[in-house]
C-alpha positions in Angstrom: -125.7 88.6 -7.6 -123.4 85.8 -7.1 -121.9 87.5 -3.7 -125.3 88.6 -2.9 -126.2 85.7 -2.3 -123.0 83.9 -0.8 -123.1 86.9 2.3 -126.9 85.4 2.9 -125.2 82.1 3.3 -122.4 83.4 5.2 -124.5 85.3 7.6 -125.8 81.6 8.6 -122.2 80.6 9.4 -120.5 83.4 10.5 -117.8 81.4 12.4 -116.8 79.0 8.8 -113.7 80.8 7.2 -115.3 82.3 3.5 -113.7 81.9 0.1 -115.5 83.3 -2.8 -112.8 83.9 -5.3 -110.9 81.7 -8.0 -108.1 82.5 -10.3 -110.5 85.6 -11.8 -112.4 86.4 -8.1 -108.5 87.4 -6.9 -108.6 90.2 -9.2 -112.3 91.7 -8.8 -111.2 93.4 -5.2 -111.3 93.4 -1.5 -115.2 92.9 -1.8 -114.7 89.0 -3.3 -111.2 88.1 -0.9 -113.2 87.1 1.9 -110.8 85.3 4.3 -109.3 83.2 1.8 -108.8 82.9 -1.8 -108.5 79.8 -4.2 -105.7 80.8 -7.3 -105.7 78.3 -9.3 -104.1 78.7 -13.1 -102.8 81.8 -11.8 -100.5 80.2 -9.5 -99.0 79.0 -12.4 -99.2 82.2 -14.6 -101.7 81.1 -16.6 -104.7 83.7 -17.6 -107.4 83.8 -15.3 -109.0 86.1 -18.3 -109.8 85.3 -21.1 -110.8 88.1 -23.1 -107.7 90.6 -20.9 -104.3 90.8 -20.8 -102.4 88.3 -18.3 -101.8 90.1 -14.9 -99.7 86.9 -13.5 -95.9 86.3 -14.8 -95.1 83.1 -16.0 -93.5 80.7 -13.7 -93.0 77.4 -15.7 -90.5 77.6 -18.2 -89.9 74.4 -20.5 -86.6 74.1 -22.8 -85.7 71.4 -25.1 -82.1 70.5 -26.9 -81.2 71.1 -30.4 -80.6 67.4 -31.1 -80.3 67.3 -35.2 -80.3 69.7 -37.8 -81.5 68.9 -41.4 -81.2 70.8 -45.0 -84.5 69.9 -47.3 -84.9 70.2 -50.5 -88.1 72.2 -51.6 -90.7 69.5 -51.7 -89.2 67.3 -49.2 -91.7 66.0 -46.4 -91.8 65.8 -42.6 -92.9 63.4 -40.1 -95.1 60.4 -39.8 -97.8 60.3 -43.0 -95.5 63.0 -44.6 -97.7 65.7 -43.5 -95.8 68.9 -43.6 -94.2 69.4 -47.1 -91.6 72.5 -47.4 -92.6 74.7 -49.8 -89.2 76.2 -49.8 -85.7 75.1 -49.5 -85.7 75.0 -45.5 -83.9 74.0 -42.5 -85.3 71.5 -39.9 -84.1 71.2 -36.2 -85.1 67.7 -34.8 -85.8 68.7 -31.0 -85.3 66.6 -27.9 -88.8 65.8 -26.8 -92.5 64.6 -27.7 -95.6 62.7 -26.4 -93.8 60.4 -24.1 -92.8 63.6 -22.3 -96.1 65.0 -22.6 -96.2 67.4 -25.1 -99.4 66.5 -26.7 -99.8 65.5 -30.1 -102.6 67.8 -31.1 -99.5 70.3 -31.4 -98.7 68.5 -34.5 -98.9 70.6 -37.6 -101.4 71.9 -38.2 -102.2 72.4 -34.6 -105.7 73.5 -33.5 -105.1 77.9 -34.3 -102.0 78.3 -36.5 -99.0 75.9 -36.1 -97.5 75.4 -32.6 -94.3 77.2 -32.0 -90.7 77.3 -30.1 -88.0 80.3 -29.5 -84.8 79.6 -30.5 -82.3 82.6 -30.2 -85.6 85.5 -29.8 -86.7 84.1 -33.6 -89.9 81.9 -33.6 -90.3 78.3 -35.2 -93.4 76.4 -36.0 -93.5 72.7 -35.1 -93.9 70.8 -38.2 -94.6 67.0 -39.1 -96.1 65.0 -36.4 -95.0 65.2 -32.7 -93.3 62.1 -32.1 -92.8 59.9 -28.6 -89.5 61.5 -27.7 -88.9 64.1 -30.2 -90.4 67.1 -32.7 -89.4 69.1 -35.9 -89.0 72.5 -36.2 -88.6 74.9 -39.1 -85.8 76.9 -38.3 -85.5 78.1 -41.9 -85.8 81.7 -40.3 -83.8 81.5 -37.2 -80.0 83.1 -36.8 -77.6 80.4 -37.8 -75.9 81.2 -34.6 -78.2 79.5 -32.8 -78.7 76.5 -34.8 -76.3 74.3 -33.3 -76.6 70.8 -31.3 -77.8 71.4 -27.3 -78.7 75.1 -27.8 -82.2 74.9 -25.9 -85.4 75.6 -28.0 -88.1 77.5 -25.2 -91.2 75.5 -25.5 -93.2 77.1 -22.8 -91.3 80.2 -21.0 -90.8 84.3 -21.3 -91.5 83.6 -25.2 -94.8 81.3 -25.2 -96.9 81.5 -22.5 -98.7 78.2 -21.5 -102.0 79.8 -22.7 -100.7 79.8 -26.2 -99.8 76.2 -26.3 -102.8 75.4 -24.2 -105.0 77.3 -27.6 -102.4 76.0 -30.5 -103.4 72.2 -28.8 -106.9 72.8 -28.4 -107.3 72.5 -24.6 -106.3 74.2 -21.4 -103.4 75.8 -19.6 -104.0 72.8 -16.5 -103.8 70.2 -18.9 -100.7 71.5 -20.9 -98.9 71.6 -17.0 -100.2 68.3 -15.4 -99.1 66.6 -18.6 -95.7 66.8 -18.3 -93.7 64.0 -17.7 -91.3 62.4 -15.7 -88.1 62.7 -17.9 -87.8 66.6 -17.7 -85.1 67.7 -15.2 -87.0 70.4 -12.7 -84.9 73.2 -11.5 -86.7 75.6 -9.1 -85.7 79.0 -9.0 -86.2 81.5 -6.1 -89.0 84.1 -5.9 -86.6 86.8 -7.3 -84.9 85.2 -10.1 
């Protein structure tokens, strides 16, 4: 119905260049192209869909440093108001970024949908405690102590996590996730083919 009734108002202005389709439009065909099409979240690999499979790679990878690593004792809290206790003898990896940087505090524990996670070393680790201005906990309890050491990079956002899920773990959407990051990252920009 929806084209239907944009080719009525085309026909009116046949010489204006025609754009029908956003991020999910680009996907529907030939038929919804028109001379131009608007991408959107795509762009940035987020899903156009959501109720498929992402078609769109992701292209924003975010990485954060190993800064401190803590034993706890079972029992032992985490974070401001103490609100992640370990219910196990566990290990904690204090990683190098937070609000100020514009990872949102709703991805405090519990986030929104099960806790937020990193990927350290393939293994996954759920952000505990309270995100912090400049930094975050993580249970590494779980991960291979090979990679538990200072400066080995946790993936935030990447090949791992898509944006999506830390866009659902925070309660929002993929465009707010991106346009809050902050200044103090370092950007690298990779080629097409890399």
């Amino acid at each position: 119905i929806q084209r239907k009734r944009f080719d009525v108002l085309r026909a009116m202005l046949p010489d204006a260049p025609a754009s029908l389709a956003n991020s999910p439009g680009t996907f529907l065909g030939e038929g919804f192209t028109y001379d131009l099409v608007r991408p959107g979240i795509a762009l940035y690999g987020g899903n156009p869909f959501a109720s498929r499979p992402n078609p769109m790679k992701p292209v924003v990878s975010l990485y954060a440093p190993i800064l401190q690593l803590r034993s706890l004792a079972e029992g032992a809290t985490v974070g401001y108001g103490a609100t992640w206790k370990a219910d196990r003898p566990s290990r904690i990896a204090v990683l190098g970024l937070g609000y100020a940087d514009g990872y949102l505090r709703s991805l405090s524990w519990p986030a929104n949908d099960g806790p937020a996670q990193v990927c350290i070393g393939g293994s996954y680790a759920p952000v505990v405690g309270r995100v912090s201005m400049d930094t975050i906990c993580v249970d590494v309890t779980d991960v291979d102590e090979d990679f538990l050491q200072r400066g080995v990079r946790a993936e935030i956002m990447g090949a791992h996590i898509t944006v999506d899920e830390v866009a659902k773990w925070a309660g929002t959407i993929a465009y707010e996730i991106l346009t809050s990051l902050g200044m103090r990252y370092t950007r690298l920009y990779a080629p097409a083919d890399s």
